[in-house]
C-alpha angles and dihedrals in degrees: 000000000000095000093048084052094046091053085038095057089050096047089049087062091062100025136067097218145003133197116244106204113187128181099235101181143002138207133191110328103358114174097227127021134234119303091028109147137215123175126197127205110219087240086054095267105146137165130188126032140261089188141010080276100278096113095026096102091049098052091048088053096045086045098053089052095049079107101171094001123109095190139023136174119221127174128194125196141172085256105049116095090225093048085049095046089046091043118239099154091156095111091247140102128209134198114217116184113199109220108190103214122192135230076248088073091055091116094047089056094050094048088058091052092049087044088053089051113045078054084247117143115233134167125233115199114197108197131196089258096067091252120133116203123186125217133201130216085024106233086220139092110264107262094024132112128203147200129203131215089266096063091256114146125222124205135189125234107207130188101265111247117268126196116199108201107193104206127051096220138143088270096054086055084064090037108056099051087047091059096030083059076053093056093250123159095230124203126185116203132182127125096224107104095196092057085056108042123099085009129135118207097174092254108316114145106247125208127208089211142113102244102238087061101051094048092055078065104030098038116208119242142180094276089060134094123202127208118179115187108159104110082216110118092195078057099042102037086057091064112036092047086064101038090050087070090039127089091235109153092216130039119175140166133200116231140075125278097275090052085052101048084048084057097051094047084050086046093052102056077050090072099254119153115230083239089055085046103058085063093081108080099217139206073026129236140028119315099247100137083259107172112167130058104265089038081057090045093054093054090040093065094032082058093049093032079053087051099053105041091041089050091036120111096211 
């Protein structure tokens, strides 16, 4: 979301007018869930997905002839010839619903990027008339979206996802491009400035800091991950002891099952429940026999991208 918004604000500030496609509802396998975003450029320009590509071309067709409308619903099923003919074989169906939004909106469309960035929740409200309204605090559910009897659709802005990966090691330099391709804020921390020099992370922001310091001034919150690959328990132990009392979705650590069992011990005289504990997924990752480090770095984010989406309310 944060990426389409992002290409939606800069194309606001040239053209006249975008198209705003959500994805309203879902039923059975549907390729994309709710809240999934697609903008189109007037001159058929677009970023994001409604689908796993199978009704794209279709949308894009259906938003450049809106002419004088500012909305229209579409839905695409299995059954339907035109879901067939663009492809969408998955089982499902979807409902998208094209919001033309104009350069006037502009402001709206900024606030929700700098919403997105300071971690608040907001609520964006796209109306029939091509308006677009922000709302804050936001009256749904986080990860809902609604629609009111007169057909406005509420979304939900988010914090983006963030990922702290404590250790800048070599599995971190596989790491951060793999969750920044997710759309994942990432942060490097470790306060050892050698591990960091002369370094790329692939444009992850990295942080001279020891973790429990950063976090005082950057909170965790439920939208965050946290990886921690140091080997270092001083390093580690500064910051699961405050993710553990965080609502952080995703909590790994980096180390075989004796080191683990060594964390937990630490973590316990600590005073850390077993309940609090089973929280760290240790050694980290799923088990796919992975053995290098960007082996390690792919089963590292299916283990948190299983998290999420097994945790997640849409």
């Amino acid at each position: 979301m944060f990426h389409t918004l992002k290409i939606a604000n800069e194309w606001l500030k040239t053209s006249d007018f975008i198209c705003l496609a959500v994805v309203t509802k879902t039923w059975g396998s549907a390729p994309r869930r709710k809240g999934s975003l697609m903008i189109i450029h007037p001159e058929g320009h677009f970023e994001g997905s409604v689908s796993g590509g199978c009704v794209e071309g279709s949308v894009i067709s259906e938003a450049l002839t809106l002419d004088g409308a500012n909305h229209k619903k579409l839905t695409y099923a299995v059954s339907n010839n035109e879901a067939w003919e663009v492809g969408l074989a998955c089982g499902g169906e979807i409902e998208i619903q094209l919001f033309k939004i104009s350069s006037e909106n502009l402001p709206i469309v900024e606030a929700s990027l700098r919403a997105i960035e300071t971690r608040a929740i907001i609520e964006l409200t796209l109306d029939k008339k091509g308006n677009a309204h922000q709302a804050l605090p936001p009256s749904t559910s986080e990860g809902q979206i609604l629609i009111d009897a007169d057909s406005n659709t509420k979304l939900l802005i988010a914090p983006r996802n963030r990922m702290l990966i404590v250790g800048a090691v070599h599995i971190a330099q596989h790491l951060a491009p793999i969750a920044i391709a997710c759309d994942y804020e990432v942060i490097i921390i470790d306060p050892r400035a050698s591990f960091t020099e002369n370094r790329n992370f692939s444009g992850a922001t990295v942080v001279n800091d020891w973790p429990d310091e950063y976090v005082k001034a950057s909170p965790i919150d439920q939208a965050t991950a946290i990886v921690t690959l140091t080997h270092d328990p001083k390093i580690d132990d500064a910051i699961l002891r405050p993710a553990l009392i965080s609502k952080a979705f995703y909590i790994g650590a980096l180390g075989s099952k004796k080191t683990h069992a060594s964390r937990l011990e630490r973590m316990k005289g600590f005073g850390f429940s077993p309940h609090a504990l089973a929280r760290i997924n240790g050694p980290i990752g799923l088990n796919i026999g992975a053995t290098n480090p960007a082996e390690i770095a792919v089963s590292i984010m299916a283990e948190v991208t299983d998290t999420l989406r097994t945790n997640s309310a849409v």
